[in-house]
N, C-alpha and C positions, 0 to 999 in steps of 0.2 A: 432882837425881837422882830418876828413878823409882821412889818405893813399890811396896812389893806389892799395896797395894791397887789402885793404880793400874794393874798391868800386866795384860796380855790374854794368854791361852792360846786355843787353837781344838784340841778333843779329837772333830772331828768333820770329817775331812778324806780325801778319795782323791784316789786315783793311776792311773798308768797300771796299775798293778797291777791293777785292776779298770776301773773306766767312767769315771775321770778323765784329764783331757791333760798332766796335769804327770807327769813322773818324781817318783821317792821324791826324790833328789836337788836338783830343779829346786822341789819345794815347800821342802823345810829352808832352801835360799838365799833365797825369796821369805818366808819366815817371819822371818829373821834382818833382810832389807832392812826386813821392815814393822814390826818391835821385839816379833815374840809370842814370849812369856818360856817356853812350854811346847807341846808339840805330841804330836799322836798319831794317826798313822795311820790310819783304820779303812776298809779294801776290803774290800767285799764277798767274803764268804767264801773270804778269802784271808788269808795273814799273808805272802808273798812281800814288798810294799814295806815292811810294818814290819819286814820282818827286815833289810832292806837300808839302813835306816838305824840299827837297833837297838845294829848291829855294826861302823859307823864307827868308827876309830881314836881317835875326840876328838869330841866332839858340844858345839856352843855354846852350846845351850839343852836344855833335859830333854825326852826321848823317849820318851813309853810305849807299850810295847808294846798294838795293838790290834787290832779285827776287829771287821766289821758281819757276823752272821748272819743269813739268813733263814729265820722260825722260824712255825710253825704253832701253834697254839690249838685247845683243844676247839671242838667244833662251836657248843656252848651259848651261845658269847660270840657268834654270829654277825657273825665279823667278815672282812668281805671285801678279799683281797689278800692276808694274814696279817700278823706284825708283822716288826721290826727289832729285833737285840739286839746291842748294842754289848757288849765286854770289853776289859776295861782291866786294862795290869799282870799279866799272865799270862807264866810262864815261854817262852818262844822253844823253848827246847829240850822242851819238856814232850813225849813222843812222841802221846799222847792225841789232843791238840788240832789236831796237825801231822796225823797220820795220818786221824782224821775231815772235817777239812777238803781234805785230796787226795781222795778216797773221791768226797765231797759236788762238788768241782769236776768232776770226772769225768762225774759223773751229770749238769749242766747243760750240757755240752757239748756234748748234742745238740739243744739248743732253738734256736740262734740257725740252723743251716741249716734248720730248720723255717719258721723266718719266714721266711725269704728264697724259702723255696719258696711261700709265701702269695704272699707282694709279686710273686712270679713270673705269679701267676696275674691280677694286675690292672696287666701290665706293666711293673714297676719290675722291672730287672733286675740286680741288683749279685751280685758273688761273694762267696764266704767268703772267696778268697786277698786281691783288695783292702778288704776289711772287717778280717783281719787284721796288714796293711799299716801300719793307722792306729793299733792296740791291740800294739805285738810286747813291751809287759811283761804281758801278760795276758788271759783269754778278752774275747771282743768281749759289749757285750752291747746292749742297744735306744738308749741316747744314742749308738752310737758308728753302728751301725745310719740310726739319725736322721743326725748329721751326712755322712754319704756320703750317704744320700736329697739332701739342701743341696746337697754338691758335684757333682753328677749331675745336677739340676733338678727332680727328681723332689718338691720339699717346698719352698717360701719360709722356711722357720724348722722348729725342732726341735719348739715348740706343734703347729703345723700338721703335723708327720711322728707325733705321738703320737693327734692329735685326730682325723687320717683314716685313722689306721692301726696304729700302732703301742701306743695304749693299751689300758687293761684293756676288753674287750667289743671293742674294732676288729676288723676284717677279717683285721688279720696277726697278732694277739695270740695268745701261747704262752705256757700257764702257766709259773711258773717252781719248780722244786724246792723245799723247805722242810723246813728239818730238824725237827724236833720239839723246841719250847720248853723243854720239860724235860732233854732230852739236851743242851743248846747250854749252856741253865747250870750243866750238871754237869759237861762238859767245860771250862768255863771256872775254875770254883771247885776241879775237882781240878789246874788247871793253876797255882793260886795270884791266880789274875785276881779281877774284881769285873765281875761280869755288868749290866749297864742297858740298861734297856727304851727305845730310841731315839724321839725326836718323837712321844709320846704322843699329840699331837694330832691328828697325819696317820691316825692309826687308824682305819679305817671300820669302825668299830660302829654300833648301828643306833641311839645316843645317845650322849650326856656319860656317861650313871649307868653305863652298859654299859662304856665306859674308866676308870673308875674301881673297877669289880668287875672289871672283868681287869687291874689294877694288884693289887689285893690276892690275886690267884691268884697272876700270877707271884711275888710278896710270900715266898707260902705255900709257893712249889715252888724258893725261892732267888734269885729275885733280892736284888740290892743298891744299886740306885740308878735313878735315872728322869733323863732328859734335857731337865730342864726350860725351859734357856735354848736357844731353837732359834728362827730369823731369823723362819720360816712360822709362830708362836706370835705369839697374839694378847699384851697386857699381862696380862690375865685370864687366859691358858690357862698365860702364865709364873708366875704369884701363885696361881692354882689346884694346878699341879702341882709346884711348892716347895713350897707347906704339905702337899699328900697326903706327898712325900715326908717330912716330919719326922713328920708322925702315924705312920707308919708304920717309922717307923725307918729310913729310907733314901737314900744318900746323895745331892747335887744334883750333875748338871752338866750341861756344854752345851757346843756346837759348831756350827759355820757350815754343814758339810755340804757342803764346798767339791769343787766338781767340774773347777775351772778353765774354760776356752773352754765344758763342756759344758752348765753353768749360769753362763753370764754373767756375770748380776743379781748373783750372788754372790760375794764379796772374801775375802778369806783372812783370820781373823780378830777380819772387822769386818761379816758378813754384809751386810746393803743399806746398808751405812753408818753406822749407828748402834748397831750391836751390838757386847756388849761380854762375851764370859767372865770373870769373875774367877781371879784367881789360885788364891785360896783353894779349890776346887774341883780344881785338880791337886793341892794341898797336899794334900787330906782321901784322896783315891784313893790315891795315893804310899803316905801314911799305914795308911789300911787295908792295903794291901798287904803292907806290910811286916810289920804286928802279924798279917796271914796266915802270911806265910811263919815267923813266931818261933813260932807256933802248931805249925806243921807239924814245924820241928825239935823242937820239943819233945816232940809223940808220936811222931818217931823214935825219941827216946832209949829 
């Protein structure tokens, strides 16, 4: 029989809900086929597919509720692109969280006919109606973009639909909205969640020392955990930002980042293969959570 120690979680996973190919659904059965013992939603600023599995009749393995925000930073940190903020274990029903996140999709809504009207301008021609054709659990956004450039001829690969076009500085590149860092983990912690600062690594600050002062900002403004076990993390950037998180009092976890077809390379899981979440890291979330929510009943009273 499989230990806990032995078993695999993945708290970093989307859906069609946002820019992945799998349904909420189509992932929990491929979770359940590959033995991962705890899972958790996170689309971009949406809670749509976690809600849609949150609230199945009987669930085989534990489901936390999640979301990946995109969140901005003072200017001081000079960090370009801004960051990613995962929440975990936040009420469903919370209206807060629900309501600023419709608000927030609302508002990006209008980016994606923007780029198309770019790509228009250097002949690539695709519509919104079959761009959303391929996405109907949720807004379309540049992977989904990318793959219709593939099925059209327009791009050899999703690299090459990013690298001549679609990335940060290309030709069809549209910024994208961002809520403000401070709001994202206030509406997370009054939702009963635990807010973490996603793939530290991927951060383009303008150094290491500069991601490590904006680890202790968000520290300062509420965060609660850093995502230190991620596929794209070096050994070094995973043992670096574990110990930031215990000096700091904060909690560790990690996930694959799993996009389905839209990232390949990547397995549900089991990131390029040799990735491995511990269990113990949904344990400690769970945990917090709960000694959250006993917290909250108690200044009801």
């Amino acid at each position: 029989m499989e230990s806990e120690a032995d078993a695999i979680i993945d708290l970093h996973v989307h859906s069609t809900a946002s820019d992945g190919s799998l349904t909420p659904i189509e992932i929990l059965r491929q979770a359940i086929q590959t033995g991962i013992k705890a899972l958790a939603l996170t689309d971009h600023d949406t809670i749509d597919g976690a809600r849609e599995l949150f609230y199945l009749p009987s669930l085989p393995i534990p489901i936390l509720s999640g979301v990946e925000i995109s969140v901005q930073v003072p200017e001081i940190f000079g960090v370009s692109g801004g960051c990613h903020l995962l929440g975990y274990g936040f009420s469903m029903d919370d209206p807060g969280i629900s309501s600023a996140l419709d608000d927030f999709q609302r508002i990006r809504m209008d980016r994606v006919p923007r780029i198309l009207d770019r790509l228009e301008t250097f002949g690539i021609h695709l519509s919104l109606e079959e761009l959303q054709q391929r996405c109907p659990g949720g807004p379309a956004g540049r992977p989904h973009i990318a793959s219709l450039m593939i099925e059209k001829g327009y791009a050899r690969s999703i690299d090459e639909a990013f690298d001549r076009y679609l990335g940060t500085g290309k030709p069809a590149y549209i910024d994208k909205a961002r809520m403000d860092a401070r709001t994202a983990m206030t509406l997370i912690r009054n939702a009963g969640g635990v807010p973490v600062l996603a793939h530290p690594g991927l951060i383009k600050t303008r150094c290491a020392a500069d991601t490590d002062r904006l680890i202790e900002w968000f520290r300062d403004n509420g965060l609660m955990g850093i995502e230190a076990w991620y596929p794209d993390h070096t050994a070094a950037q995973t043992d670096h930002y574990r110990a930031l998180a215990v000096q700091n009092h904060l909690l560790v976890t990690g996930g694959t980042d799993f996009h389905g077809r839209i990232r390949p390379e990547i397995t549900l899981g089991r990131g390029k293969g040799d990735f491995a979440v511990p269990y113990a890291f949904y344990q400690d979330i769970a945990a917090t959570c709960q000694r959250l929510r006993q917290i909250s009943r108690t200044n009801a009273l």
